[in-house]
C-alpha positions as CSV (number, residue, x, y, z in Angstrom):
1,X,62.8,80.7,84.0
2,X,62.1,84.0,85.0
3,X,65.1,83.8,87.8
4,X,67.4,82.5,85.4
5,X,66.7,85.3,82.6
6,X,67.5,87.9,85.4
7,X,70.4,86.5,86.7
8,X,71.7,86.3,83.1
9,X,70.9,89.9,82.4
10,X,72.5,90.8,85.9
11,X,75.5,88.9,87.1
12,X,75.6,90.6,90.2
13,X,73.0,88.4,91.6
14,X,73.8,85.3,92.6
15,X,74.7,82.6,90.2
16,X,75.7,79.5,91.9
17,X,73.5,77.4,94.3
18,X,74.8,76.6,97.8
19,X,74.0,72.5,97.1
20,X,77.2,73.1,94.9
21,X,80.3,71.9,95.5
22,X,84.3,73.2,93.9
23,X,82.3,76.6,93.6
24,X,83.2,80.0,94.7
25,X,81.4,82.9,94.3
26,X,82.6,86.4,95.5
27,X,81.9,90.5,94.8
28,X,84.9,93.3,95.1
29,X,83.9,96.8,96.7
30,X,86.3,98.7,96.1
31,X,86.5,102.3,97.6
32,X,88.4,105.8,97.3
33,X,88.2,108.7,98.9
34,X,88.3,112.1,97.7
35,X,90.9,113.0,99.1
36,X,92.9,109.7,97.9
37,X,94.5,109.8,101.4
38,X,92.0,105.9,101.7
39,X,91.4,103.4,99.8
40,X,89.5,100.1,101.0
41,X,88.1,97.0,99.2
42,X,85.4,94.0,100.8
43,X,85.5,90.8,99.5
44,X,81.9,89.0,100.7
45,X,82.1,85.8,99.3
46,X,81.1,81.9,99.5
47,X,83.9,78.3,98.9
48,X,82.3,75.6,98.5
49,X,84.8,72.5,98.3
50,X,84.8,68.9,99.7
51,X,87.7,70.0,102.5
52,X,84.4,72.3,104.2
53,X,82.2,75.2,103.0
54,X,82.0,78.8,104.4
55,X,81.2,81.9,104.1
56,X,83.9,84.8,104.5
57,X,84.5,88.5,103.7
58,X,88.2,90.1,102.7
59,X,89.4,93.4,103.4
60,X,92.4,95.3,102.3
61,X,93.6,98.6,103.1
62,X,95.5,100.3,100.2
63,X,97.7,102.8,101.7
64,X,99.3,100.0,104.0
65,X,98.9,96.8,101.9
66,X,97.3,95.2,105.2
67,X,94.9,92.4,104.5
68,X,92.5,90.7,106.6
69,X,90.1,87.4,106.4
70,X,86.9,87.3,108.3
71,X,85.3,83.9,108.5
72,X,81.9,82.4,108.6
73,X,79.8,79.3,108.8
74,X,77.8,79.0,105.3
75,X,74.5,79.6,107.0
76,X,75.6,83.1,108.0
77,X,75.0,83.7,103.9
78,X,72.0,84.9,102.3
79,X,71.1,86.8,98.9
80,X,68.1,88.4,97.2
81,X,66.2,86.6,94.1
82,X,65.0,89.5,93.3
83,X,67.6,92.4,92.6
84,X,71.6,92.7,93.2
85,X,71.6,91.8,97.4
86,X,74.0,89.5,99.6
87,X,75.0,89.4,103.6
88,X,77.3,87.9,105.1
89,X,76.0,87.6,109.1
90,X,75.1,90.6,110.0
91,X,77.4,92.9,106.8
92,X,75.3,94.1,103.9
93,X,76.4,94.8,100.4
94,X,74.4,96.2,97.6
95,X,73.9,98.6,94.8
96,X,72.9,100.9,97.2
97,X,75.6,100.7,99.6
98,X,77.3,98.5,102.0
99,X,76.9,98.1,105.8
100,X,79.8,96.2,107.8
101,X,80.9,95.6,111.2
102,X,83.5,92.7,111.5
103,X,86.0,91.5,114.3
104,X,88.6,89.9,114.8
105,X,92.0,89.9,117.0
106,X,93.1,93.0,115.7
107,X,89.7,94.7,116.4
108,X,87.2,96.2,115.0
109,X,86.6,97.5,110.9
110,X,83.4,99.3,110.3
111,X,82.0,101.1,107.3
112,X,78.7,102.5,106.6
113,X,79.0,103.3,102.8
114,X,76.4,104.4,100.4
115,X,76.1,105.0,96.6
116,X,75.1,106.6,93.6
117,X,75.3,107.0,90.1
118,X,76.0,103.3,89.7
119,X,77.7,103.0,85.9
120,X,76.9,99.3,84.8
121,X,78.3,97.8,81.7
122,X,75.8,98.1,78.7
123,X,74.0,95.0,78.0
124,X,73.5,93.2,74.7
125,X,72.8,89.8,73.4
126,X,75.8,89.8,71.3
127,X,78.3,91.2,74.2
128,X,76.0,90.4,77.3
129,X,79.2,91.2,80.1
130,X,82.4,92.0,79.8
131,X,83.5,88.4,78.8
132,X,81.4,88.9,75.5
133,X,80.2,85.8,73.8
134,X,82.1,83.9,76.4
135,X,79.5,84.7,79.0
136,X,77.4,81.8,76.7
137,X,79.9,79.4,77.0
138,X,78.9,76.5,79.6
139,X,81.3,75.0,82.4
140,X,84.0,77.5,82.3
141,X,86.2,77.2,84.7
142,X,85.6,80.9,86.0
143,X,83.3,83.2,85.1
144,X,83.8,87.1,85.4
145,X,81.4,90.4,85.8
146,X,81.0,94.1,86.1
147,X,78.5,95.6,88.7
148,X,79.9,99.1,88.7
149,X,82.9,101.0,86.6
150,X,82.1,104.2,88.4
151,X,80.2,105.4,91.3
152,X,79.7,108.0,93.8
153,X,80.5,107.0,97.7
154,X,79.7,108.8,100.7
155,X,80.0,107.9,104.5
156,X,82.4,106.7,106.5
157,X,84.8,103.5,107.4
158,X,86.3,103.0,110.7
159,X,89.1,101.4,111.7
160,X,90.3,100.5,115.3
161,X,89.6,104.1,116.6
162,X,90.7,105.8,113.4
163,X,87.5,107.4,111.3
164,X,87.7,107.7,107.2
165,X,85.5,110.3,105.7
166,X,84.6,109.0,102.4
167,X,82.0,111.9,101.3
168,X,81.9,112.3,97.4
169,X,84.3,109.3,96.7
170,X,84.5,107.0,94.1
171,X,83.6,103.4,94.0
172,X,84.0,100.3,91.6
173,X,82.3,96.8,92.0
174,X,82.6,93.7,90.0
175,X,82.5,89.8,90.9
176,X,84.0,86.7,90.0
177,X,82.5,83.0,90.2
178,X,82.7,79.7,88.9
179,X,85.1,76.4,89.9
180,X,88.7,77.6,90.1
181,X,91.0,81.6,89.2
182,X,92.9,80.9,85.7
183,X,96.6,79.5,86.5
184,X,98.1,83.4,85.4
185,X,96.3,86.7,85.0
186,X,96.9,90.4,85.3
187,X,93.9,92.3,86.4
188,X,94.3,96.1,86.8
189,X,91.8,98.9,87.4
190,X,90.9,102.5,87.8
191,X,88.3,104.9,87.8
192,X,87.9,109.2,87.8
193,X,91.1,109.1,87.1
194,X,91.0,112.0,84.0
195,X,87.9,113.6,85.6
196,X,84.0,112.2,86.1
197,X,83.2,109.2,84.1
198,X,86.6,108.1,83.4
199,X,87.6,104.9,84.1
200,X,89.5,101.4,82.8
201,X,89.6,98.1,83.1
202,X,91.7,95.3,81.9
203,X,92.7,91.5,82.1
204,X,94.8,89.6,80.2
205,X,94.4,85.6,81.8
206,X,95.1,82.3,81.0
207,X,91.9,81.0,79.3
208,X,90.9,77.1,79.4
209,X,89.2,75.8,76.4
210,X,88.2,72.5,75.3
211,X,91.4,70.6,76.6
212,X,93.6,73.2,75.9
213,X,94.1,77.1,76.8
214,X,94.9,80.1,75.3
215,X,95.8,84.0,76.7
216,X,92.6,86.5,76.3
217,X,92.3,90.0,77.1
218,X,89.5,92.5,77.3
219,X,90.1,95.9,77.9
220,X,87.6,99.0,78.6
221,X,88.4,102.4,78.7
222,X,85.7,105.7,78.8
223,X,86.5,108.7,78.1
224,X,85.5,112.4,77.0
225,X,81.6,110.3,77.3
226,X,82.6,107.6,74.8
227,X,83.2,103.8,75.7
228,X,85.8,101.7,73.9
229,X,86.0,98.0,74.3
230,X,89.2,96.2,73.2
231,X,89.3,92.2,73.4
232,X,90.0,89.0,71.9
233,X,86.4,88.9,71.3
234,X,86.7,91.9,69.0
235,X,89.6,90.7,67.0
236,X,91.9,93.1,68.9
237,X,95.5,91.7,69.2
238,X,98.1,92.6,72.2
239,X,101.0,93.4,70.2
240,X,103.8,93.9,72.9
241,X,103.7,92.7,76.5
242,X,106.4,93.0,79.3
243,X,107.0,92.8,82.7
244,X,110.1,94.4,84.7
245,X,110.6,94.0,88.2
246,X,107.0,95.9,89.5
247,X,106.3,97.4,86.3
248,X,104.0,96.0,83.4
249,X,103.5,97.6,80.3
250,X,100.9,96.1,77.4
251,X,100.1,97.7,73.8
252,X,96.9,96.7,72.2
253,X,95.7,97.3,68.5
254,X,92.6,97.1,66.7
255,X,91.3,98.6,63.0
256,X,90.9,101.8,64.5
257,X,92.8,102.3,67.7
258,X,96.2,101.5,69.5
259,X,95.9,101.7,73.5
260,X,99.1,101.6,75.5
261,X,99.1,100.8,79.3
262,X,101.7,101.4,81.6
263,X,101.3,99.8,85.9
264,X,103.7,99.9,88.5
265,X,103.0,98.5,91.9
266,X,103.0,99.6,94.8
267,X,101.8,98.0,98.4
268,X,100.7,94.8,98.1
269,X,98.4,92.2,100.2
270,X,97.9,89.0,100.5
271,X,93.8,87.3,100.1
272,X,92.9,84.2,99.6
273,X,92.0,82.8,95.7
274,X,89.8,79.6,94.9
275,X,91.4,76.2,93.7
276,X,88.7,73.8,92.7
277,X,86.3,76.4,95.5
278,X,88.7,75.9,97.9
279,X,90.0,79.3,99.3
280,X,93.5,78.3,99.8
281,X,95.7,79.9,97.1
282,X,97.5,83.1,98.5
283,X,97.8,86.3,95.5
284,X,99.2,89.6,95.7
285,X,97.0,92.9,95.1
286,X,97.6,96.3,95.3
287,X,95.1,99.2,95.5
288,X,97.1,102.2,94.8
289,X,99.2,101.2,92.1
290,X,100.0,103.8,89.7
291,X,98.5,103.7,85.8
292,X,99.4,105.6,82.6
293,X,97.1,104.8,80.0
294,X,96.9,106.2,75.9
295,X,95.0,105.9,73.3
296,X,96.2,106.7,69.9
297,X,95.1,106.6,66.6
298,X,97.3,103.9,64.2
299,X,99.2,107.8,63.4
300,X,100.2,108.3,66.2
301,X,98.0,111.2,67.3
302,X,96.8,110.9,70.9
303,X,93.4,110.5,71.3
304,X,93.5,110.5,75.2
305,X,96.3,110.5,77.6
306,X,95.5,109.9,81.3
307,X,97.4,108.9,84.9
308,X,95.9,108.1,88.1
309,X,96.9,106.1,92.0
310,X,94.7,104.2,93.9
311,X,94.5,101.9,91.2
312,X,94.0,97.9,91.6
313,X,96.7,96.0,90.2
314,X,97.4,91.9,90.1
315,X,99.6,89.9,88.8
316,X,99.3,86.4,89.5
317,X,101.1,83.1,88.9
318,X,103.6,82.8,85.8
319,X,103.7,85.6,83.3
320,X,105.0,83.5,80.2
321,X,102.1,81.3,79.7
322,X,99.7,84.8,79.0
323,X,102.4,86.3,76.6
324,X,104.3,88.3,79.0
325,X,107.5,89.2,78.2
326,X,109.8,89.3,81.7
């Protein structure tokens, strides 16, 4: 009981068990440097399926697009009961940094990152994560959480013979599990962007619900040391939604607020998504896409106005069936 009320309270640690099968369970680390001349994400993460389970970490380098998949037998995983802690052979990833040396034909990728001033989404029993009262909702097909919207980074990642100093950057971390990724979603992310502790996040995916489906959205953004939340959960409604050629542009309104979001992408790589915990369906990302994001009050007056790179962008599978306009 006491396991179960903690991984409830803290979604980082992990949910699934490794008896499972159609599972997946994986964490994003994603990392900037101050400089925004890097950008790097890991993916630790677990498939179960009945084609074979494994354990695996992803990488993907920003600035080039390049992605890369490191496999490993599912013994090679272990995690923590006790607070936010996975490895993946001999890679380490937790709150308080991540350690990773991996191989493969290419060579050699190497970081030794640690972190502070981790910014976790608050907690309550009415809004638990950042699905809200879907978090209470049993057998969903996938299940989404936030470890970190903001953080400091410092050490270093190495690549081949190429060194990355990554003193006083900025770090995010969040995590998806569960049986399958929705069929269409647009995910995109950024954080001191507008200055310290500004960030935003936002999804608008294809939901699956009792035999049918329906689009929902959340969307956080902080600014000027105040949070707002926008979702279907909060009776929010996405009143425009397009998509032209690698732009994407969404306006959201609730009793109070309008926010207006404007990505383009930029490189893009290819990882590896879950189909029934299979890791077999192939999705773009990018990591320095561009955002533009506004808030406004319904007269028009801007609240905040902010821009940023290094920002992670997906869009995923066909646009139409979450209300996107192409």
């Amino acid at each position: 009981m006491r396991h179960a009320l903690k991984r409830f309270t803290n979604p980082l640690i992990f949910q699934g068990s490794l008896k499972r099968r159609r599972y997946f369970e994986s964490w994003y680390f994603k990392h900037v440097a101050a400089d925004r001349g890097a950008v790097f994400a890991f993916i630790p993460g677990i498939s179960l399926s009945s084609e074979g389970s494994s354990a695996f970490v992803q990488f993907i380098d920003g600035a080039t697009g390049g992605t890369r998949w490191f496999p490993y037998p599912l013994d090679a995983f272990a995690y923590s009961r006790e607070e936010f802690g996975v490895s993946v052979g001999e890679n380490r990833f937790s709150l308080r940094g991540i350690d990773v040396r991996l191989r493969d034909g290419e060579g050699e990728v190497e970081a030794h990152l640690s972190y502070s001033g981790i910014t976790p989404l608050p907690f309550s029993l009415g809004s638990p994560g950042i699905m809200g009262p879907y978090a209470y909702v049993p057998f969903m097909e996938c299940y989404h959480g936030v470890g970190s919207l903001d953080h400091r980074v410092d050490g270093e990642v190495r690549i081949g013979d190429r060194r990355y100093d990554f003193t006083a950057g900025r770090g995010y971390l969040e995590k998806d599990w569960g049986r399958s990724m929705p069929l269409a979603w647009i995910w995109a992310q950024i954080n001191g962007f507008a200055g310290p502790d500004s960030y935003f996040l936002f999804s608008l995916a294809r939901i699956p619900w009792l035999g049918c489906s329906f689009p929902g959205f959340f969307a956080l953004l902080a600014e000027g040391g105040r949070l707002h939340r926008f979702a279907t959960y909060t009776g929010t409604r996405v009143t425009s939604a397009e998509l032209r050629g690698r732009d994407f542009s969404v306006t959201m309104r609730d009793r109070l607020h309008v926010l207006h979001l404007h990505a383009k992408r930029s490189h893009e790589g290819v990882l590896l998504a879950p189909v029934d915990g299979a890791m077999e369906r192939r999705i773009a990302e990018s990591i320095d896409a561009r955002l533009r994001v506004r808030l406004e009050d319904h007269d028009g007056r801007i609240i905040f106005e902010g821009s940023g790179g290094n920002a992670g962008l997906e869009i995923v599978g066909d646009p139409s069936l979450i209300g996107v306009r192409v």
